[in-house]
C-alpha positions in Angstrom: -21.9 -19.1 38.6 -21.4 -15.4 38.8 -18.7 -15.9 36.0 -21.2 -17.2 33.3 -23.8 -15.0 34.6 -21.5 -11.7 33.9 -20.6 -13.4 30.4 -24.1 -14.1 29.9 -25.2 -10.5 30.5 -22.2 -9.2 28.2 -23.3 -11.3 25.2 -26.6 -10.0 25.6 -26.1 -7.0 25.5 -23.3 -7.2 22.7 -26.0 -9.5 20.7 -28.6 -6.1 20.9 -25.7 -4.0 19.1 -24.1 -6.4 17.0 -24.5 -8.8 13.8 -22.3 -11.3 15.1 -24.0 -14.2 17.0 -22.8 -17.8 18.0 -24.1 -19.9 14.5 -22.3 -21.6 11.5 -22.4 -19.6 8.8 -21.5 -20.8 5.2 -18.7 -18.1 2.8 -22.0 -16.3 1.6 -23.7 -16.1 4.9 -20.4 -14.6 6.1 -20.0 -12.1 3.4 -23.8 -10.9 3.1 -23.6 -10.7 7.4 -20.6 -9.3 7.3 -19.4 -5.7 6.4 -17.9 -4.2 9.3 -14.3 -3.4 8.7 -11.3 -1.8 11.0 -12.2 1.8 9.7 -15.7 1.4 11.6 -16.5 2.7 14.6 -18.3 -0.4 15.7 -15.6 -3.0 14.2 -14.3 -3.0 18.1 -17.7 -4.3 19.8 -17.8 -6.5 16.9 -15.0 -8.9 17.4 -16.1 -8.0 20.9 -19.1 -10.1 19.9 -16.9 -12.4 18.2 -15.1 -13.5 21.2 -17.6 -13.8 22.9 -19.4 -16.3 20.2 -16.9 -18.3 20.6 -16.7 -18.6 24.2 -20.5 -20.0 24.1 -19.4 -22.2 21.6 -19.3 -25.4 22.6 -17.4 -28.6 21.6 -13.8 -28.1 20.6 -15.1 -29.2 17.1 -17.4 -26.3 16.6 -14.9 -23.9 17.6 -12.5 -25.1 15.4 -15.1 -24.6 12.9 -15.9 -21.4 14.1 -12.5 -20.4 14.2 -12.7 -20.8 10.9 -15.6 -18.6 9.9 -13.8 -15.9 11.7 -10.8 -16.4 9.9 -12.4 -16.1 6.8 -14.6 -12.9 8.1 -10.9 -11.1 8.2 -10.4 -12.0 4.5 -13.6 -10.6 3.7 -13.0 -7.6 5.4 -9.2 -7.0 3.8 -11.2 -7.6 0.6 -13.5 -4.9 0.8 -10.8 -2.6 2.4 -9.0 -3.1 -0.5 -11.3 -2.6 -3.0 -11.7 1.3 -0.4 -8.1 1.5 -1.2 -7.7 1.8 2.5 -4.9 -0.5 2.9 -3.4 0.6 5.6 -5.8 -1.5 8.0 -4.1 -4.7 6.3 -1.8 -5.2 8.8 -4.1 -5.4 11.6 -6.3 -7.8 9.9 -3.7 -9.9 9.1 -2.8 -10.2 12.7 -6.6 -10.8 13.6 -6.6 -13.7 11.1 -3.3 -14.9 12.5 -5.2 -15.2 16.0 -7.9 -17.0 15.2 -5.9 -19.7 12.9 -4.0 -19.9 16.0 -7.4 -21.2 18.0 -8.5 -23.4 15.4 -5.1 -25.3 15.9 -5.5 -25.2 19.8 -8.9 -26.9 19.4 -7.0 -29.2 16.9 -4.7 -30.5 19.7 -7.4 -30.9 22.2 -9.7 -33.1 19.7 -7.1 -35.8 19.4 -7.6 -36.3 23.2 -11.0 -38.0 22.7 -11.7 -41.5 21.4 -10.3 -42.0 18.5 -12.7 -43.2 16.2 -14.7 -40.1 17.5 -11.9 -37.8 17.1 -11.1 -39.0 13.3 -14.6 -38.0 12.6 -14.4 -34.6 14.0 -11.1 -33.5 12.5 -12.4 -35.1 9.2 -15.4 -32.5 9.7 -13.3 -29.7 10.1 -10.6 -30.7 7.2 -14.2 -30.4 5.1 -15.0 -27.2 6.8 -11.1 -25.9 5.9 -11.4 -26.9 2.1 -14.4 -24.5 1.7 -12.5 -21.9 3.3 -9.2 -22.7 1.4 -11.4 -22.4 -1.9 -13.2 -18.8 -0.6 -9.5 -17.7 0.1 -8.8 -18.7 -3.7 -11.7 -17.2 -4.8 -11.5 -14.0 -2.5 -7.6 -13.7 -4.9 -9.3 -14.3 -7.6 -11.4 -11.4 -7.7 -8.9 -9.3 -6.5 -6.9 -10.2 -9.5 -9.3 -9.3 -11.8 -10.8 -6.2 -10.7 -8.3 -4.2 -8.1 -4.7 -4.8 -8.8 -4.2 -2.9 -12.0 -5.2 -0.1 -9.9 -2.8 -0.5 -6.8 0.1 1.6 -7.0 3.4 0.1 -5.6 3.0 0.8 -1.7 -0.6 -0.5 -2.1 0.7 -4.0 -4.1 3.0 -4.8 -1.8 0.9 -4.5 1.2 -1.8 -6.9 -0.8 1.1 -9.3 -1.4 1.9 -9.3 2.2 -1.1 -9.9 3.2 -2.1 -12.9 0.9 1.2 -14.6 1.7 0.5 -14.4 5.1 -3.0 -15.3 5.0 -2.0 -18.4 2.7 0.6 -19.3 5.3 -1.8 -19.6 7.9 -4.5 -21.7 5.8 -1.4 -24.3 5.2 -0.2 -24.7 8.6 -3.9 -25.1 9.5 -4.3 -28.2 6.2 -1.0 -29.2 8.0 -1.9 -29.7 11.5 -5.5 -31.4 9.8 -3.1 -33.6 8.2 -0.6 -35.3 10.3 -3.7 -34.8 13.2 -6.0 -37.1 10.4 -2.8 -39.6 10.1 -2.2 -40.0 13.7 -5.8 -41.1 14.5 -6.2 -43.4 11.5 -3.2 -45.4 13.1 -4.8 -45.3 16.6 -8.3 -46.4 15.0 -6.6 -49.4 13.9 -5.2 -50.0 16.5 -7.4 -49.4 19.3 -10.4 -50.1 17.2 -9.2 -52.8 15.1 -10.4 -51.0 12.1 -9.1 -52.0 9.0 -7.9 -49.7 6.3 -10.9 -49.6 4.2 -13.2 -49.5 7.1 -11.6 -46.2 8.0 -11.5 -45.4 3.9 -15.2 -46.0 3.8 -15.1 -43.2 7.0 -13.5 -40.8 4.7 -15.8 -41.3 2.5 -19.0 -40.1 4.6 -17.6 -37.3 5.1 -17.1 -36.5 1.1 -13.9 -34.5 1.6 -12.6 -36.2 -1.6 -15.8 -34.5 -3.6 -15.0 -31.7 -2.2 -11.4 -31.4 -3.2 -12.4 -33.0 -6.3 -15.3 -30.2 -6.5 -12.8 -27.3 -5.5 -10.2 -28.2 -7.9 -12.3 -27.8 -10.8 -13.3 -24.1 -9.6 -9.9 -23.0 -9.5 -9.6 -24.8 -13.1 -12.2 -22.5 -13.9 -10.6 -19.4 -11.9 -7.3 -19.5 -13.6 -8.8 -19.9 -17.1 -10.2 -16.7 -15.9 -6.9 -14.9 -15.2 -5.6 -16.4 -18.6 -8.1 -15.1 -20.2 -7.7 -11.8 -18.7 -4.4 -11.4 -19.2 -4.5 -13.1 -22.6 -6.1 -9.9 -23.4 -4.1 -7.3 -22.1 -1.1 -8.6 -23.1 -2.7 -8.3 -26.5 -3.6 -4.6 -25.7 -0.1 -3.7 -25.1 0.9 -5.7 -28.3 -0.9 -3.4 -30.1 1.1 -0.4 -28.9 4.3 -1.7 -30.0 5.7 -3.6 -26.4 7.6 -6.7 -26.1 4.9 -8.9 -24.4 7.0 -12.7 -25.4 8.2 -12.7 -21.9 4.0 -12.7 -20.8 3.2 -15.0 -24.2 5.8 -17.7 -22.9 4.2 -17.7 -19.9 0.7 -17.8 -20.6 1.4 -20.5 -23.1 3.4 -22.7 -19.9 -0.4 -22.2 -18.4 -2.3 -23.4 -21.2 -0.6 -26.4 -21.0 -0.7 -26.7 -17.3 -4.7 -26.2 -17.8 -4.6 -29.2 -20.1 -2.7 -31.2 -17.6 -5.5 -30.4 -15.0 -8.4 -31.2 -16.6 -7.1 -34.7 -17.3 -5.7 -35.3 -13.8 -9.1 -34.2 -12.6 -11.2 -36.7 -14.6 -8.9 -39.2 -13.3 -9.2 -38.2 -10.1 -5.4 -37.9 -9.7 -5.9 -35.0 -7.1 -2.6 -35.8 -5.0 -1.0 -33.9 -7.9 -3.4 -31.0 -8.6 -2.6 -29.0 -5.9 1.0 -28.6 -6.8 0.1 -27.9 -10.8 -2.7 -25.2 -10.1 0.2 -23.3 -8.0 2.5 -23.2 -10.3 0.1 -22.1 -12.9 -1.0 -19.2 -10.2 2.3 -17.7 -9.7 2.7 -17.8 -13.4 -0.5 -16.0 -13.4 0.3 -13.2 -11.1 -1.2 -10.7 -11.9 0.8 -8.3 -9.7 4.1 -9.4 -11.5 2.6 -8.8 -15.5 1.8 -5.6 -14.2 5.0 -5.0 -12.8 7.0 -6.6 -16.0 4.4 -3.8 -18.1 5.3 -1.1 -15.9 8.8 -1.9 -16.6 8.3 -2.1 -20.2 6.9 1.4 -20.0 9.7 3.1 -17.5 12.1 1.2 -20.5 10.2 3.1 -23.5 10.3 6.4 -21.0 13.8 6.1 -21.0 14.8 5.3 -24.3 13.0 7.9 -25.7 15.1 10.5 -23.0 17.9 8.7 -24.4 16.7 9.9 -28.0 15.9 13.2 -26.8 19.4 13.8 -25.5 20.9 12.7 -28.7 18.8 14.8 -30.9 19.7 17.5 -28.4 23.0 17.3 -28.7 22.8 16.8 -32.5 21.1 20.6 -33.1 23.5 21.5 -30.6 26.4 20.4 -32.5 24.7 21.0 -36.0 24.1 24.8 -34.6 27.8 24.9 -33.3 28.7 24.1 -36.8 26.5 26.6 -37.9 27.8 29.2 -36.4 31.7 28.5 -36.6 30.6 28.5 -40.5 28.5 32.1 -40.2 31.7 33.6 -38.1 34.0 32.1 -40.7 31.6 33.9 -43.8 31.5 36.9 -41.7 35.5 37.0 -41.2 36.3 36.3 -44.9 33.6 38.8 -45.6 34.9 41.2 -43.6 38.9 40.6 -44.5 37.5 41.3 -47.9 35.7 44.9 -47.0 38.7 45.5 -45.0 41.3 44.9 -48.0 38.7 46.5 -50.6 38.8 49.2 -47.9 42.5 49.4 -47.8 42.5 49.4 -51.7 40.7 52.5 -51.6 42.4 53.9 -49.5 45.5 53.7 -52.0 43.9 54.6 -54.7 42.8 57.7 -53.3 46.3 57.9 -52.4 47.6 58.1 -55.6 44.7 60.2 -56.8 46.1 62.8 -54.2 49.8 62.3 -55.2 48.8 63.2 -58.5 46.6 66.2 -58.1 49.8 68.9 -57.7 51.5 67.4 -60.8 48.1 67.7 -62.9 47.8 71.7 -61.8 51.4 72.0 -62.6 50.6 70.7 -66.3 48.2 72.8 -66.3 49.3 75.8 -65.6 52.0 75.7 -67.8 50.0 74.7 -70.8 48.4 78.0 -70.3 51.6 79.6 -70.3 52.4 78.2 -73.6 49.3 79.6 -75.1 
């Protein structure tokens, strides 16, 4: 008694100081509510209020659920840190989100110990619950896409990637457990119920979880002709400017055709096969790759035009070499030639002294004569 008293009290209190309180929330409840991220000083007595939500939570069906919404709260939060640039609170975040996947998969386990018919319901409940987060995850990358990574620098990119790969990790092993969980009470219904397979089929169907994946596959349709045409257009940008974008080209082409594929898998509500096909046409969209390949493409064009620097260097190097042997070979033949005119000169004055005693010695004796 004094335990739940004590908690009591605490969530009272926390309640008075925090937005958090124990209630389902929908992605845009979660996001309007929501706000408070690791760089806060109240982020602490937040999940603080979290925990304790959960705790007065009752029904391992609703926790699961609410597991979920607090999973989803961290992606929220890593998105608005990112879009700070302050991602050096990922890695916290990602280990928050990591916890609380790990909950909804403990409630998991403990809802297949009820009756089974019972049980089928609730983790049908929840796999509809973990389709609208698995969408707000895609949309959540999505925007990022779009808007942030083109101005990530490296350290910042790969601390994004890290963190989507994990937090897409932990959203499969969840649609996992859901899974094989959702198998091994349909064969118990039939067996302990006597249920027959379209009896539990018409049970699926209450619950709509086909709409919904029908409904969410369409929206990331629509999300990655977004991304195409995004990058449609800047690979058309750096066109312009001379690049090799037909490594990008090839690619976006492989998505227009993947797009195509979709859309008719879609209207014939072949969704087994979607999921694969829209991942393959999101890695080819990465956008964090085309920038990278870009980059590349630039560091190439940096290089090459060193490269032509150097060699034009060392041309007028060579050309003023030549230059210069050619002005000191001028200037030698030049100078061999003032030197030898010299040396002529020389002689002839020379000769013009040898001959000055023999002219005064003509001289004088023609004046004799006369």
């Amino acid at each position: 008694m004094k335990k739940i008293l004590t908690i009591f009290m605490a969530f009272l209190l926390i309640i008075g100081l925090s937005p958090v309180y124990a209630q389902e929330l929908d992605a845009d409840q979660i996001e309007e509510q929501g706000g408070l991220t690791p760089d806060s000083a109240l982020y602490r007595l937040d999940r603080a209020a979290e925990k304790l939500s959960l705790l007065l939570t009752f029904g391992k069906t609703a926790k699961a659920k609410k597991g979920l919404d607090h999973a989803m709260e961290r992606v929220l939060e890593a998105k608005t840190l990112i879009k700070k640039g302050k991602v050096g609170k990922l890695e916290e975040l990602k280990e928050e989100h990591r916890k609380s996947v790990e909950k909804v998969k403990e409630n998991l386990e403990k809802i297949k110990e009820r009756d089974s018919e019972k049980a089928l319901e609730d983790v049908l409940e929840v796999e509809l619950k973990l389709e609208e987060q698995a969408n707000e995850l895609e949309k959540v990358e999505t925007e990022l896409d779009l808007k942030v990574v083109g101005k990530l620098n490296d350290e910042q990119l790969e601390k994004l990637k890290s963190l989507l790969e994990s937090l897409n990790i932990d959203v499969s092993e969840v649609k996992i457990k859901v899974r094989e969980g959702k198998e091994e009470l349909k064969i118990r219904v039939k067996k302990e119920k006597q249920k027959t397979d379209e009896e539990i089929k018409q049970l699926e169907e209450k619950f709509k979880v086909r709409e919904v994946k029908k409904e969410n596959a369409e929206q990331a349709v629509e999300r990655l002709a977004q991304k195409l045409e995004k990058l449609t257009e800047i690979a058309n940008k750096h066109k312009e400017r001379g690049r090799d974008v037909s490594e990008i080209e090839v690619r976006l082409n492989e998505v227009r055709e993947i797009l195509e594929k979709l859309k008719t898998q879609i209207s014939n509500n072949e969704l087994d096969s979607v999921k694969d096909l829209i991942q393959k046409a999101d890695q080819l969209l990465n956008f964090r790759e085309v920038f990278r390949a870009l980059e590349n493409e630039d560091e190439n064009k940096l290089r090459e035009l060193k490269r032509e620097k150097e060699l034009k260097k060392k041309e007028l190097e060579s050309k003023l070499k030549e230059l210069e042997k050619r002005r000191a070979e001028k200037l030698s033949k030049e100078a061999e030639k003032a030197l030898e005119r010299a040396e002529e000169l020389e002689e002839d004055e020379d000769r013009e002294e040898e001959n000055k005693p023999e002219r005064g010695v003509k001289a004088e004796s023609e004046r004799t004569e006369n």
